[in-house]
C-alpha positions as CSV (number, residue, x, y, z in Angstrom):
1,X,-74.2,46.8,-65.9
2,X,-71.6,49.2,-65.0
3,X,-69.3,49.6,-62.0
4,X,-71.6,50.8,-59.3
5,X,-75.7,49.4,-59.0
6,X,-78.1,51.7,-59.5
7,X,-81.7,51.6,-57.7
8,X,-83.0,50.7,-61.3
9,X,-80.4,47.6,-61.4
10,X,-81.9,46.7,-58.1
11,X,-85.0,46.5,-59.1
12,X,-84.6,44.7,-62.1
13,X,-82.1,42.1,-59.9
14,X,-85.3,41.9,-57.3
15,X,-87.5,40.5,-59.9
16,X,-85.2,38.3,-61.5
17,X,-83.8,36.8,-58.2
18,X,-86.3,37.2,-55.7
19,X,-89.6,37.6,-57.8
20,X,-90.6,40.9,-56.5
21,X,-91.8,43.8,-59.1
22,X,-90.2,46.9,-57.3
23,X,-90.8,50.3,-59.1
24,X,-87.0,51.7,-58.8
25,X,-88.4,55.0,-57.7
26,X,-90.2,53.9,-55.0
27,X,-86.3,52.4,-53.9
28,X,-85.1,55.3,-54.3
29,X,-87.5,56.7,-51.0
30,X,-85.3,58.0,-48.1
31,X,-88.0,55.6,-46.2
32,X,-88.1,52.7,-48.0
33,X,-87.6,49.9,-46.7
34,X,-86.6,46.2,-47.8
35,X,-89.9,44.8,-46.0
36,X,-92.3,47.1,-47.4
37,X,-91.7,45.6,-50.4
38,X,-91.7,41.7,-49.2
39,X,-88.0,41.3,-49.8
40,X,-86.6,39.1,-47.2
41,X,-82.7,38.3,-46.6
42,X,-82.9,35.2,-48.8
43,X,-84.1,37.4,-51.5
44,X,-81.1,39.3,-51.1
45,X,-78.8,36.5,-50.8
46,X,-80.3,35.5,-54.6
47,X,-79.4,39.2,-55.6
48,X,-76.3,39.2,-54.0
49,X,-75.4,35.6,-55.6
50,X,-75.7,36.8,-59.2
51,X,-73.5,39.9,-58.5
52,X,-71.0,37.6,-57.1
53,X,-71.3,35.4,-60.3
54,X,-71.4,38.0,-62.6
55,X,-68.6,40.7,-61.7
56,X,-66.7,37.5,-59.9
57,X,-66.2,39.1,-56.9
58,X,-67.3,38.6,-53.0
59,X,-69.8,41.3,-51.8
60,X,-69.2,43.2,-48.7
61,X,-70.5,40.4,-45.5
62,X,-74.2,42.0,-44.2
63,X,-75.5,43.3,-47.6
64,X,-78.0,40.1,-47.5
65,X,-79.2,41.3,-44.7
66,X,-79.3,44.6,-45.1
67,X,-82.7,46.5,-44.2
68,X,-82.7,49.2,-46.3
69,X,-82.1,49.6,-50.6
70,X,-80.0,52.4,-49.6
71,X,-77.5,50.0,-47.5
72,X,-77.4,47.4,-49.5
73,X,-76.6,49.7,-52.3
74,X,-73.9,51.2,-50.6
75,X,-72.3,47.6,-49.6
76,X,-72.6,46.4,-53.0
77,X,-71.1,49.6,-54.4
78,X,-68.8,49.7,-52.0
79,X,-67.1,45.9,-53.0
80,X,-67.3,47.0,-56.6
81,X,-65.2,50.3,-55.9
82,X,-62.7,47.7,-54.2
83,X,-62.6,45.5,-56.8
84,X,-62.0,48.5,-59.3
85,X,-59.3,49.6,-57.2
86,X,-57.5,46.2,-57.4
């Protein structure tokens, strides 16, 4: 995994952590939203758990809750970029 999650990451992340197949196209929609695909904010917790662990850092505060793939990939991306920058 690089230094910034891409929609395909996320999906792949979904599935592992929160059990739901997401086609990373269909993430990609300007409209998509967390809920249509039945990802819930302990979904994302799991997701944003395993970044944590993996890249040893602590995720922007809201991405678990975050409503849309868009924001969350924007938080997430965003505490990488800091933790580049460090």
């Amino acid at each position: 995994m690089s230094n910034t999650l891409s929609y395909s990451d996320l999906a792949d992340l979904l599935q592992s952590r929160a059990g739901v197949t997401v086609d990373p196209g269909d993430l990609e929609q300007p409209s998509a939203q967390f809920d249509d695909f039945g990802v819930d904010s302990l979904g994302l917790l799991g997701v944003v758990g395993e970044l944590e662990n993996r890249h040893d850092l602590k995720v922007t505060p809201g991405a678990e809750s975050a409503k849309t793939p868009h924001e969350f990939l924007e938080l997430v991306n965003s505490s990488l970029a800091t933790k580049a920058g460090a």
